[in-house]
N, C-alpha and C positions, 0 to 999 in steps of 0.2 A: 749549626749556627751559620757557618761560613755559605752552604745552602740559601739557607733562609735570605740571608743580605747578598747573594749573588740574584734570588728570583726578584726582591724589593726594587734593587738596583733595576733589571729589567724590566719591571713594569712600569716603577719611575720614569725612564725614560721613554718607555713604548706611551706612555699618560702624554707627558711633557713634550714629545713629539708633534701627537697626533692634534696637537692644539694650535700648532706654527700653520698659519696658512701663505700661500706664494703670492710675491708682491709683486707676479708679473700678469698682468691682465691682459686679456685681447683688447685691441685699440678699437677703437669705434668708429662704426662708417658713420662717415662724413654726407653720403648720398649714395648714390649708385647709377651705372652704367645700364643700358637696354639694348640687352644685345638684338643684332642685326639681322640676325638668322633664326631666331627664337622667341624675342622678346621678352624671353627672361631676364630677372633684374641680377648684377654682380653687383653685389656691395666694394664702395670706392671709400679709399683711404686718405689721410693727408701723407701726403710723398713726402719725398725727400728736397733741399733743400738746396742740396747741388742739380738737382734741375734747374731750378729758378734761375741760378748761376749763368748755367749754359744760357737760358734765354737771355737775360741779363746782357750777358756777352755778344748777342745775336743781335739785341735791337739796339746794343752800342756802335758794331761793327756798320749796322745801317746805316745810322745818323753818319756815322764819319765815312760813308761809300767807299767803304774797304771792302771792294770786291773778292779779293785774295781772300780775308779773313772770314769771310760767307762760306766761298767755297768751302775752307777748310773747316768750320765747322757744321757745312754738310754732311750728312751720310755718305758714303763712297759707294752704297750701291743701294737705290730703287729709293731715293729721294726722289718726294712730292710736295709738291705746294699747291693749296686751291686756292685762290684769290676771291675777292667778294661778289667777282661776278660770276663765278662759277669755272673760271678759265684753270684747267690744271696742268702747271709746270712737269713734266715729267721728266725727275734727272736734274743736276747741277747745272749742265751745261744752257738747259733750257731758263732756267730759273735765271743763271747768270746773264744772259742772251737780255733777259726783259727789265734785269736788274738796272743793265746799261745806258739802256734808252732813259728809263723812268728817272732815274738820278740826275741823267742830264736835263730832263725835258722838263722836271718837275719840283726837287732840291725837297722830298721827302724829308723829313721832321717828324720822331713819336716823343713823345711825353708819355714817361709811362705813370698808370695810375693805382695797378695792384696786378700782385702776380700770385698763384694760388695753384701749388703743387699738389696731385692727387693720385692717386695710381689704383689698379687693381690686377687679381691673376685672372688671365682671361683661362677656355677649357678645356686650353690645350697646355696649361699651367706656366704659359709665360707672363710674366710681371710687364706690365704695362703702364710707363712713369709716363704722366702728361703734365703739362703747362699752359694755366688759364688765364688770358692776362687783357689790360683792358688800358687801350693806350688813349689820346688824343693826338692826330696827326695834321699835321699842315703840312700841305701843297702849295707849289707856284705854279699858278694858272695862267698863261699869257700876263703875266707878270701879277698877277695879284692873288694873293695870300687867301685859299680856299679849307677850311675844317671842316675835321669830321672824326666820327668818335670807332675806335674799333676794338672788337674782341680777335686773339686769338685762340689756337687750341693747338699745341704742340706737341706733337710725340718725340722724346727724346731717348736715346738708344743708346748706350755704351758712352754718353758725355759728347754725343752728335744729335742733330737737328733730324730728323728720321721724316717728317712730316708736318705739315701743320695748316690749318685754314682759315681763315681771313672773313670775318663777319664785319660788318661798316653801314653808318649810316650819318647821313647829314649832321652838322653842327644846328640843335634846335636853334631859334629866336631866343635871344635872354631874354627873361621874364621879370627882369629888375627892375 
């Protein structure tokens, strides 16, 4: 008897078991990447949210020309910036170098408008967190006040600015 209700007991649960399924799913690409060398597609994720952060902190630091706080959250080694016309800053110093001029000469202003975390592992299995974000910026142009709308795209690395490029175009005509 004691048999009998010891096999019951194990199939009960081996039944009861086999019926639980796991509440943890694969998350779903968002898009995906095309890679450079291949052109094959990696599927992209929604990232994490302390990215957004870091940039957050980045286009604050602009607005208030805290050069110091740029630097410091640049990458300390093989930090790049391409700019809209193609021009690529290599390195902090560089980037700081243009940062100077342009703050003074021109009193940069972003509005940001949506920031959008996304990441994926590229094939050599490193995680790659980006930031997409999509500002409206004002200049001062020999004194008057010129727009224009921009994307970025930033690679952010260990809670630093690793990279990032600069897409921009005219303020349309309102169509009001």
């Amino acid at each position: 008897m004691k048999k009998s209700i010891l096999i019951l007991s194990i199939l009960f649960l081996n039944f009861s078991c086999s019926g639980i399924q796991s509440n943890k799913t694969e998350p779903a690409p968002i898009g995906h990447e095309i890679s450079d060398e291949d052109g094959s597609k990696i599927s992209l994720y929604g990232g994490s949210m302390s990215t957004v952060e870091v940039w957050e902190n980045y286009i604050t630091a602009h607005n208030n020309g805290d050069l110091e706080a740029i630097r410091n959250m640049n990458a300390s080694e093989n930090f790049r910036a391409i700019g809209p016309d193609g021009t690529v800053f290599a390195g902090t110093d560089a980037h700081i170098e243009f940062l100077t001029q342009w703050f003074e000469n021109n009193s940069p202003k972003w509005e940001t408008n949506y920031l959008i975390a996304n990441e994926y592992t590229n094939k050599e299995g490193n995680l790659l967190q980006w930031v997409t974000s999509g500002h409206d910026i004002t200049l001062n142009v020999d004194g008057n006040d010129v727009k224009a709308h921009q994307v970025h795209d930033a690679l952010i690395v260990d809670g630093k600015v690793q990279m990032f490029y600069v897409y921009e175009r005219a303020e349309s005509p309102s169509t009001e």
